[in-house]
C-alpha positions in Angstrom: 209.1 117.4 130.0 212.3 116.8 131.1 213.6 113.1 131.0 214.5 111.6 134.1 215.0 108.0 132.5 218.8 107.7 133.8 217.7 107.6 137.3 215.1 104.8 136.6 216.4 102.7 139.3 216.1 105.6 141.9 212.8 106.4 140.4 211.4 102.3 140.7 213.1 102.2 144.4 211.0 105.3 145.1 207.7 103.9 143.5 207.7 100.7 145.7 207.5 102.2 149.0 205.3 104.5 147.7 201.8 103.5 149.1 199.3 105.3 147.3 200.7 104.4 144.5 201.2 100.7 145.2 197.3 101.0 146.3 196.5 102.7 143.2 198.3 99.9 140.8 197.0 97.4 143.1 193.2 98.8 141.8 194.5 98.6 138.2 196.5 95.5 138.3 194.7 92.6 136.2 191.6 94.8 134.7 192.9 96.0 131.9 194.5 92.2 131.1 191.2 90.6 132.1 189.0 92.8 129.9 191.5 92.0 126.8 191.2 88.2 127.3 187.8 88.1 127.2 187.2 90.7 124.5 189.9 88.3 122.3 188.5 84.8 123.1 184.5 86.4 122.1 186.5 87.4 118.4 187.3 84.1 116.3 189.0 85.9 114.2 191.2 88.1 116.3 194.7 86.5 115.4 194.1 86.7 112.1 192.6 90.3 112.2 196.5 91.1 114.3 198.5 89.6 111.3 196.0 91.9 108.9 196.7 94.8 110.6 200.8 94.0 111.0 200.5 93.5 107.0 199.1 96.8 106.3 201.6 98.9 108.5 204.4 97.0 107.0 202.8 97.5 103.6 202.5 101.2 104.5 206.0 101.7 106.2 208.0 100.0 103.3 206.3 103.1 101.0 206.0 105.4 103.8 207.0 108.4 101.1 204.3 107.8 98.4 201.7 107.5 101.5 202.6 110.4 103.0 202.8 112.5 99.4 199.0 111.0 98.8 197.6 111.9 102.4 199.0 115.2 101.8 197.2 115.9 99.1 193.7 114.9 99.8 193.8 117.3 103.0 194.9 120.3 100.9 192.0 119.4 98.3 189.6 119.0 101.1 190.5 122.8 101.8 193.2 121.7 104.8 196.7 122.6 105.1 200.0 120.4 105.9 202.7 121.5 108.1 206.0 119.3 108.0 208.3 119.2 111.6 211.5 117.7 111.5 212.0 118.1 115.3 210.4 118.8 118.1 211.2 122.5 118.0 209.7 122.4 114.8 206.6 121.6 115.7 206.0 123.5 118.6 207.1 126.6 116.4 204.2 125.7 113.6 201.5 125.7 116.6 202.4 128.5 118.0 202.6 130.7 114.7 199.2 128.8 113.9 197.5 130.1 117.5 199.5 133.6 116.7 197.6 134.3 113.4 194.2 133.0 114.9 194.7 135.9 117.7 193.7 132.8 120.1 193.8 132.7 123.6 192.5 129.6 125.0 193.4 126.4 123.6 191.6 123.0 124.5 193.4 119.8 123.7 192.3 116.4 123.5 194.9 113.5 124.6 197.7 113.2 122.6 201.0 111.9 123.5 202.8 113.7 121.0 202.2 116.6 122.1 203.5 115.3 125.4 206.6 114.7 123.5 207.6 117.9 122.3 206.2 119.5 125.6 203.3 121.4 123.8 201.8 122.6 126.9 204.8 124.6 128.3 205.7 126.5 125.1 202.0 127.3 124.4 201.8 128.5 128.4 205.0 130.4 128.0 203.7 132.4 125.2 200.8 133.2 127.3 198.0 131.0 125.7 195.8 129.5 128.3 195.7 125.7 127.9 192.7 123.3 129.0 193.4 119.6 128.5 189.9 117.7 128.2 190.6 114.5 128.7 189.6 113.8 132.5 192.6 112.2 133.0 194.8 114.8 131.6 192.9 117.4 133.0 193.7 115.6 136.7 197.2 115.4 135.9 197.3 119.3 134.6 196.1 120.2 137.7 198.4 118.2 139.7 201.4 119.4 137.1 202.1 115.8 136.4 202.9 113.7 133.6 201.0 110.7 132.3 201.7 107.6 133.4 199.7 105.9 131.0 199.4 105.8 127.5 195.6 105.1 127.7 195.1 105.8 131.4 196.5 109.2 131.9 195.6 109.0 135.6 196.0 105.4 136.2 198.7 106.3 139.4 196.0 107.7 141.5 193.5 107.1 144.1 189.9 108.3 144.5 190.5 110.3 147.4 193.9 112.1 145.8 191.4 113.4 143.1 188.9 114.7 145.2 191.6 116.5 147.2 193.0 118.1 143.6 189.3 119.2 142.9 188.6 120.9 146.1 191.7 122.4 145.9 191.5 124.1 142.5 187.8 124.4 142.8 187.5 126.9 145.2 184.5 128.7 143.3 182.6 125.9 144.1 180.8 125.2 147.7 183.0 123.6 150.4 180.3 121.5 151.2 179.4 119.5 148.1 180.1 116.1 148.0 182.3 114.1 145.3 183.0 110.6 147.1 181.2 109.1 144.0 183.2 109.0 140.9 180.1 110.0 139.1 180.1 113.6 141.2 183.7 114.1 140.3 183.2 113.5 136.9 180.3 115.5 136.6 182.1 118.3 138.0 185.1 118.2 136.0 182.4 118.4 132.9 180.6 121.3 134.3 184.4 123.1 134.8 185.5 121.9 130.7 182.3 122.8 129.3 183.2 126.2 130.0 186.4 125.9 127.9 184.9 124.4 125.0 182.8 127.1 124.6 184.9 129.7 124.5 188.2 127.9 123.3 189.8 129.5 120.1 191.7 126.6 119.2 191.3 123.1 119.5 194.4 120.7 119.3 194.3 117.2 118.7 196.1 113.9 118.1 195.4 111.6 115.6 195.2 107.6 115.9 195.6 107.1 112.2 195.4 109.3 109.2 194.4 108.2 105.8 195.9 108.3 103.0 192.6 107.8 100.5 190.6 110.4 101.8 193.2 112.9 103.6 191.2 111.9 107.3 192.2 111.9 110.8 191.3 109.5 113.1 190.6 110.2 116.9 189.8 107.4 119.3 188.2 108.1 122.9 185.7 107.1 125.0 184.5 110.0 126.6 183.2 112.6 123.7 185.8 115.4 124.9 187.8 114.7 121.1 184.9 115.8 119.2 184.0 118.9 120.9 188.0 119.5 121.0 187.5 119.8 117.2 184.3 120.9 116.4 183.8 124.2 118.4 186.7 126.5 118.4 187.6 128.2 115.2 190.8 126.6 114.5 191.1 122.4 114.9 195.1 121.5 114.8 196.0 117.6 114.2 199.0 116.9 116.0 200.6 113.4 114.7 203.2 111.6 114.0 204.3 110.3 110.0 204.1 106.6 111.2 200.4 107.1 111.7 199.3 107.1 107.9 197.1 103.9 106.7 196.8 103.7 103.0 192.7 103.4 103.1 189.3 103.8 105.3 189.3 99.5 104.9 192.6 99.3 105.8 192.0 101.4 109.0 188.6 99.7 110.0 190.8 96.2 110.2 193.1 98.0 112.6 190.2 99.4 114.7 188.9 96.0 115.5 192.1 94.8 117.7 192.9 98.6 119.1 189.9 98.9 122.2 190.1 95.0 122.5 193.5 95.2 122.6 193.7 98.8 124.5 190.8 98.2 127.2 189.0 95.1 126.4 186.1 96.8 124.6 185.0 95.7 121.1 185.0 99.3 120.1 185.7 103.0 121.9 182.5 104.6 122.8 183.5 107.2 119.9 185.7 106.8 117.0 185.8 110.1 115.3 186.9 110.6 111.6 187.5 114.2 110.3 188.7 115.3 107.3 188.9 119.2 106.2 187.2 122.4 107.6 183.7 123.1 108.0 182.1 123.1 104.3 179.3 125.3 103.2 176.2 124.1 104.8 178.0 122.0 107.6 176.0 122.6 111.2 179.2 123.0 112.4 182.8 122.6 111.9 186.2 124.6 112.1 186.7 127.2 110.0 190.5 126.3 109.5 191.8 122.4 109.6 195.9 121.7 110.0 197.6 118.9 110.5 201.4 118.9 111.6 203.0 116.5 110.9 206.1 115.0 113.1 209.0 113.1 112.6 211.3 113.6 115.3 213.4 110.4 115.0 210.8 108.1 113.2 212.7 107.9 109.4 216.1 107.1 111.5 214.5 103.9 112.8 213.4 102.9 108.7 215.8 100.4 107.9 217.2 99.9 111.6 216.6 96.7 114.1 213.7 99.5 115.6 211.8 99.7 112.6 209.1 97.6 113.7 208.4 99.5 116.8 206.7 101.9 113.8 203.8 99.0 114.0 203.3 100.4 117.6 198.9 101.9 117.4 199.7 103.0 121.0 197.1 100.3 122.5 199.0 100.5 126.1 198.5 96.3 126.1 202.3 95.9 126.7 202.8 98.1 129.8 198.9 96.6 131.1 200.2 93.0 131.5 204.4 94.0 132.1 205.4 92.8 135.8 207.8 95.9 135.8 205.6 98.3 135.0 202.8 96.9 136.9 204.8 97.3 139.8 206.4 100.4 139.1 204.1 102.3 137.7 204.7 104.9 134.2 206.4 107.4 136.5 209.4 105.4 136.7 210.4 105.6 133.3 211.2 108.9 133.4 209.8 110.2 130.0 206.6 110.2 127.8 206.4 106.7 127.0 206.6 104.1 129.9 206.4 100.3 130.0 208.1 98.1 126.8 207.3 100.5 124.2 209.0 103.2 126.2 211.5 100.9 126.9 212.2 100.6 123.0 211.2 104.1 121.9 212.4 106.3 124.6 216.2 105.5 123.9 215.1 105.7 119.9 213.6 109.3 121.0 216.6 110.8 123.7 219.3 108.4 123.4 220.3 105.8 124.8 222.6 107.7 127.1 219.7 109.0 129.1 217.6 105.9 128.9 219.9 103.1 128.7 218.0 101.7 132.1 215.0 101.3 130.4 215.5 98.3 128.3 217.5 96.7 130.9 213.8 96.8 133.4 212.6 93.7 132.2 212.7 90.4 133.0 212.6 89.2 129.8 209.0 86.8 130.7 207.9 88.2 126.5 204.4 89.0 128.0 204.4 92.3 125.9 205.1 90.6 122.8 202.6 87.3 123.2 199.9 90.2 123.7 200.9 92.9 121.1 198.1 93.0 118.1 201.4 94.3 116.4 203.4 91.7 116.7 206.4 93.7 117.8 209.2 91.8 119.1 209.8 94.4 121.9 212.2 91.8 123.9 214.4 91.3 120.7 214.6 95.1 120.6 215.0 95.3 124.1 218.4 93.3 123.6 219.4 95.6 120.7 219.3 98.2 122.9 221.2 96.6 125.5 223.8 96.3 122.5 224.2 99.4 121.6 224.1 100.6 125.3 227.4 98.4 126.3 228.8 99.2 122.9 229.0 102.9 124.1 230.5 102.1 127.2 227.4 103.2 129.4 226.4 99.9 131.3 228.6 99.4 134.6 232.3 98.9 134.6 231.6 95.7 136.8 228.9 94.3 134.2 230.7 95.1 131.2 233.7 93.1 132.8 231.5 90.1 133.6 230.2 90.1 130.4 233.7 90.1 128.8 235.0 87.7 131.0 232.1 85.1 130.0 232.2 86.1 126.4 236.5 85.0 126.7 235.3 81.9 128.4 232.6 80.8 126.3 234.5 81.1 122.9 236.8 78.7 124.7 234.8 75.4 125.5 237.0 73.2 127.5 237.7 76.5 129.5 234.1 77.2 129.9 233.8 73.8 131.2 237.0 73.9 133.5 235.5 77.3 135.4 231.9 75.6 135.3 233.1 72.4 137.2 235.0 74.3 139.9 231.9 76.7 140.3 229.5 74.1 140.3 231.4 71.6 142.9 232.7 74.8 145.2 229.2 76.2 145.5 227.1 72.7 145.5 229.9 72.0 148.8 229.4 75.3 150.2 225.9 74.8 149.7 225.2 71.7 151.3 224.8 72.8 154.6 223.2 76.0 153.6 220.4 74.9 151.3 220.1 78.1 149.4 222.6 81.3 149.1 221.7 84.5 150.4 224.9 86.5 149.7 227.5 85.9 146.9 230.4 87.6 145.4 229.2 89.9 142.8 225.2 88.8 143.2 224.4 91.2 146.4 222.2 92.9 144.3 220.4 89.7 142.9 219.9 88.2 146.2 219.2 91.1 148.1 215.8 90.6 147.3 216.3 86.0 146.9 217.4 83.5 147.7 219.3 81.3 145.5 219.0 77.4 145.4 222.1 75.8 145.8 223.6 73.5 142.8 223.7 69.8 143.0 227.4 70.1 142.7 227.7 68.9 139.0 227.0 71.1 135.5 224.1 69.4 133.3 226.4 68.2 131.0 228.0 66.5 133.8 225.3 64.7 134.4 223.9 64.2 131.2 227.2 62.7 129.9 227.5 60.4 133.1 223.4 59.2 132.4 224.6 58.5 128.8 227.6 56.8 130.2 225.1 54.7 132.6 222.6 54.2 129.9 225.0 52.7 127.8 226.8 50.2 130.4 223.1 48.6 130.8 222.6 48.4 127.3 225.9 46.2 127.4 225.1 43.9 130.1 222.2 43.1 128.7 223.4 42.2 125.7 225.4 39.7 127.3 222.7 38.2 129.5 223.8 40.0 132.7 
């Protein structure tokens, strides 16, 4: 996938005229953030489960090594192998000399936004394997040659009607005449069309939530069933994952569990919550025959020790971007990349620089939604900021900007000239305001108050004021002292 994260402000522009979308986000807007409230007040013990679960992935990121090492070594003694990818490259070149030996030729996939990351799909096309994603709402935006938009809702950017139009379009061995105005006949046809490509998939590829260190498992979180039979049925199962993902233990995982779907989509847990560790053993109904896991790290060790280190708390529940104002206006699209919404915001610029993404952690407004609702506890906003940092540091924010900001930064270290320039602002515009009420056009605000208006100032700064009340508040303190 190719980023498009330095033209997020063309992108958002685009996005809100755009009226199916705007309908679409309109149907989404509040459900997710309703579901998670209610889910969280029914749990006593849900803020207390969240600072659990941000204990153990500290615990496990401080001795990431030693976790990694163990894990490692319960899924070769299990009969399983470990593949270890620096980069993105890396990775793509261990799955494709994994589907090469197999002899493979179809290969389902479960979600997984890694391999989103290192653009799976389009080397494995390109070296002529046929790919079937099996989530539905991968498999819609597959057909539609899309990205996600969603971490959780793959599809969340479209309408009923657009999917229908994508089925009849693609299924043209089915009758012209059928009807799918019900969501239950669209899903039941886009099972009828993957049940096919379970059956005769060679390799299955999937992510992994977690994977645990104890017992050498990976864990898979969905709510439709399409993981397991990812996994099960073809010959080969591949875990795609990331080396943040390691838990130390099967307890420490089952405390995380309980704040991911409540969290994620307001459920108290997925409908299936799949835990597989090794091939298919003698006398197993069923089972790969071969079980790898890559591992990636693709940027994740550079951020140990860094102001983004606790973005490696991030379980990928989606509840940031679900109650963000941007991206609930926006939509994931916008972004430009894999990861959309605060997270993205953080760990695209982590992931492709901050070069190409340096808009994204300047789309927010700040409001630290994301962070009051993370089970994590990540203080996105404060990254946010770092990020901002670093982005003016290398000389990629706007000339104009980086001059205001240098011209206030001279001011404020000098306080009696900070207050001189904040006198003459505040009488010049609370004059030129009087008769005007509020601004709608300023020097260097066009932008800002393109979209609003702008109250005009009483004239004096609050330390004006406050220091004139003090003044006042003093004076009668005095008279009545002396009895006047």
């Amino acid at each position: 996938m190719q980023p498009t994260s330095h033209s997020f402000k063309q992108n958002a522009s685009a996005a809100l005229i755009d009226a199916d979308l705007q309908r679409a986000l309109g149907h989404a807007r509040g459900g997710f953030s309703t579901k998670r409230a209610m889910a969280r007040d029914l749990l006593p013990e849900f803020d207390a489960l969240c600072e659990q679960a941000k204990q153990i992935k500290d615990h496990t990121i401080a001795h990431l090594d030693l976790y990694l090492e163990a894990y490692e070594q319960k899924v070769i003694e299990t009969g399983g192998q470990v593949h270890w990818a620096t980069t993105a490259e890396d990775a793509r070149q261990i799955i494709l000399g994994i589907c090469k030996e197999a002899g493979a030729k179809l290969v389902t996939k479960g979600k997984s936004m890694v391999a989103e990351e290192i653009s799976l799909n389009g080397a494995l096309e390109g070296a002529g394997y046929e790919v079937a994603e099996t989530d539905l709402g991968e498999y819609i935006i597959q057909i539609r040659n899309e990205a996600p938009s969603h971490i959780i809702a793959p599809a969340v950017h479209l309408n009923r009607d657009q999917v229908e139009a994508d089925f009849r379009r693609v299924h043209k061995h089915l009758p012209e005449g059928r009807s799918l105005t019900e969501p239950t006949e669209l899903v039941s046809e886009a099972r009828g069309i993957l049940r096919e490509k379970f059956l005769a998939a060679d390799v299955g590829i999937t992510g992994a939530n977690f994977i645990i260190a104890e017992t050498g498992t990976s864990v898979i979180v969905t709510n439709e069933g399409n993981g397991d039979l990812t996994q099960l049925l073809p010959r080969i199962h591949i875990v795609l994952t990331t080396i943040e993902k390691v838990v130390p233990t099967l307890s420490d995982v089952s405390a995380i569990l309980r704040v991911l779907a409540r969290s994620a989509t307001g459920q108290e847990i997925s409908m299936y919550t799949t835990f597989s560790t090794g091939p298919r053993r003698p006398g197993d109904p069923d089972g790969p025959e071969e079980y790898h896991v890559v591992l990636l790290d693709n940027g994740r060790t550079e951020m140990i020790g860094s102001d983004f280190q606790d973005m490696l708390r991030c379980i990928r529940c989606g509840s940031c971007m679900n109650h963000c104002p941007v991206y609930s206006a926006v939509g994931g699209h916008s972004y430009g990349w894999v990861y959309p919404g605060p997270m993205g915001a953080v760990l695209t610029p982590q992931l492709i620089g901050v070069h190409e993404a340096g808009s994204l952690p300047n789309a927010s407004t700040f409001c630290g939604r994301c962070e009051a609702v993370c089970p994590m506890k990540i203080p996105l906003p404060k990254m946010m900021r770092h990020w901002r940092e670093r982005e003016y540091d290398a000389g990629d924010s706007p000339w104009l900007q980086r001059m205001a900001i240098r011209g206030w930064s001279y001011a404020a270290k000098r306080p009696k000239l900070y207050r001189f320039f904040a006198n003459a602002a505040m009488g010049v515009m609370g004059e030129w305001g009087k008769a005007r009420g509020n601004f709608r056009w300023l020097p260097l605000a066009g932008a800002w108050l393109k979209y609003r208006d702008l109250p005009a100032p009483p004239g004096r700064t609050f330390q004006s004021q406050w220091k004139s009340e003090l003044k006042r508040r003093r004076i009668e303190a005095e008279m009545q002292e002396l009895g006047l």
